[in-house]
N, C-alpha and C positions, 0 to 999 in steps of 0.2 A: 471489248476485246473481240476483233473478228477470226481470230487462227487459232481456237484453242484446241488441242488434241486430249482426247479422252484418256484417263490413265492408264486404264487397261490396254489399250493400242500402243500408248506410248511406252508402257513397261515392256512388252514384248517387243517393240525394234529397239530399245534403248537394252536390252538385256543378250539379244541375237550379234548387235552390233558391237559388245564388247566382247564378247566369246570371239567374233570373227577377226578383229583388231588383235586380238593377242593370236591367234592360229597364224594370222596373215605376218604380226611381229618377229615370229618364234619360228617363219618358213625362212624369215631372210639372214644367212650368216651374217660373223660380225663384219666381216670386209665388205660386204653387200649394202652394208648400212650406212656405209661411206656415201656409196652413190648420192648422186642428184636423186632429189625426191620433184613430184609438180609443185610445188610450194615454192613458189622462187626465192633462191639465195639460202635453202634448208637442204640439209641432206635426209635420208631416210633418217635416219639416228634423231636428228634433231626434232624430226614430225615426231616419233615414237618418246620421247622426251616431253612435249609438248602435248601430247594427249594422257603421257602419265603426268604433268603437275596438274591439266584439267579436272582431272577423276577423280585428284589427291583434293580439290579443291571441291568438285562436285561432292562429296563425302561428307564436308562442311554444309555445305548448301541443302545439302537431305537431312541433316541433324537440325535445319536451323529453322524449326516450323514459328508461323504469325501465322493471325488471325487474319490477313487479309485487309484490300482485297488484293490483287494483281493490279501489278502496276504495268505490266507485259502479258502478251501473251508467244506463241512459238513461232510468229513473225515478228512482231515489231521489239522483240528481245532483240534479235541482229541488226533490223532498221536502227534501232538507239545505240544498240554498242558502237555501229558504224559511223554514226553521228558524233558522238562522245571520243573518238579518235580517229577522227577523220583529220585532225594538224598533226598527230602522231609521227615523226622522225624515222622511215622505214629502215632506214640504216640502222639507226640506234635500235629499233625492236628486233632488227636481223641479230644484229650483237652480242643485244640481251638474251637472245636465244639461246647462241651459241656458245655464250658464256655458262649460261646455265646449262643446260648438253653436256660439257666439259667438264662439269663437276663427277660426271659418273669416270670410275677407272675404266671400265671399258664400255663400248655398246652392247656386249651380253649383260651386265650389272642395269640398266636402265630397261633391257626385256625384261629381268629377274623381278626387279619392281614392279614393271607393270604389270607383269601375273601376279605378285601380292596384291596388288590393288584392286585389280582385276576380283580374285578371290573374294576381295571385302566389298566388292559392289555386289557378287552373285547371292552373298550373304543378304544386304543389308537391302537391295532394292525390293526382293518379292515382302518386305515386311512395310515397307514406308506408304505411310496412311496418304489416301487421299484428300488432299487439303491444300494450303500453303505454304511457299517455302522461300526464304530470304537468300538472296545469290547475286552479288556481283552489285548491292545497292539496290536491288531492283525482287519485287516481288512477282514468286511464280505460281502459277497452281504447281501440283505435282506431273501431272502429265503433259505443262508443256516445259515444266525442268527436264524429265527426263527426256523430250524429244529434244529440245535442243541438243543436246548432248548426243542423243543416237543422230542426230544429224552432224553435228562435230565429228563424232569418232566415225560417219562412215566416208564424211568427206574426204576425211585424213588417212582412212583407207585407200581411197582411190589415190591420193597423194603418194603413198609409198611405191606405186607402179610397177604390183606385181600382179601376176596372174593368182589371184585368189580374191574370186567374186564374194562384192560382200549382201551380205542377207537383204531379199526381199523386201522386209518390211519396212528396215532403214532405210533401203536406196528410194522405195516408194515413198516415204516420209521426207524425204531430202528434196526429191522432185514433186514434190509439193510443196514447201517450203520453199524452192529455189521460182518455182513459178509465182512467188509472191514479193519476194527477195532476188532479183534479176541477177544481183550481184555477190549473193551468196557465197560462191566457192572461195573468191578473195579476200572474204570475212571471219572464215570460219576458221 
């Protein structure tokens, strides 16, 4: 594995990047959430949707320790996702989105969750051992689960296209990660 991030680095952008994900969710009204997001064919509502079924999912993934070894590390986890739905239907995954998006009554009930969630990651991350973790078919260490993720959630910050800069440690980790993954921001 050539890109593994160390846990301790990785818990601290993947911990800063969900505090700032919810500050930066919880600045934009619900008519605001309407908008176009940079995610194309997503609006902000549907990015903030998309990063709470991740988190609900990442929650699993931190519950779901092996012994190993990695079958990924915090690049070639997006190199193979990319791979693995690369024939993927991009209409039909716009769709799917926004079909699920649509299940909340409004875009304030889908912020409301993601600070539940939110909550149960600030809980449940500074406790989760360092070791292996089953996610997605694919085995992680723990720090580069949680990087991928603090890279997810801060891309998806910069996706909602507001002025609330997101944390240091993530956007460093992202651009690191994006320097290995050329095509990153498309993936994520």
């Amino acid at each position: 594995m050539g890109f593994t991030v160390p846990h301790e680095e990785a818990l601290d952008a993947f911990s800063t990047s969900v505090d700032s994900f919810v500050e930066a969710a919880r600045a934009v009204d619900e008519l605001a959430l309407f908008a176009p997001s940079r995610c194309h064919g997503w609006t902000r509502f549907e990015v903030v949707d998309h990063v709470l079924a991740g988190w609900r999912e990442l929650l699993g993934g931190m519950a779901a320790r092996t012994p190993g070894p990695a079958t990924v590390d915090a690049v070639t986890y997006w190199t193979d996702w990319g791979e693995a739905h690369a024939a993927d239907d991009p209409v039909a995954v716009l769709m799917a989105q926004r079909r699920h998006a649509d299940a909340h009554p409004r875009p304030s009930a889908a912020v409301a969750a993601l600070t539940e969630v939110a909550e149960q990651l600030r809980l449940v991350s500074p406790s989760l051992p360092d070791g292996h973790h089953a996610f997605q078919g694919q085995v992680l260490t723990s720090g580069d689960l949680l990087a991928t993720w603090a890279v997810e959630t801060v891309v998806h910050q910069l996706d909602l296209g507001i002025p609330h800069p997101p944390p240091a440690a993530a956007l460093n980790l992202a651009r690191r990660t994006a320097a290995e993954v050329p095509d990153l921001v498309g993936r994520a």
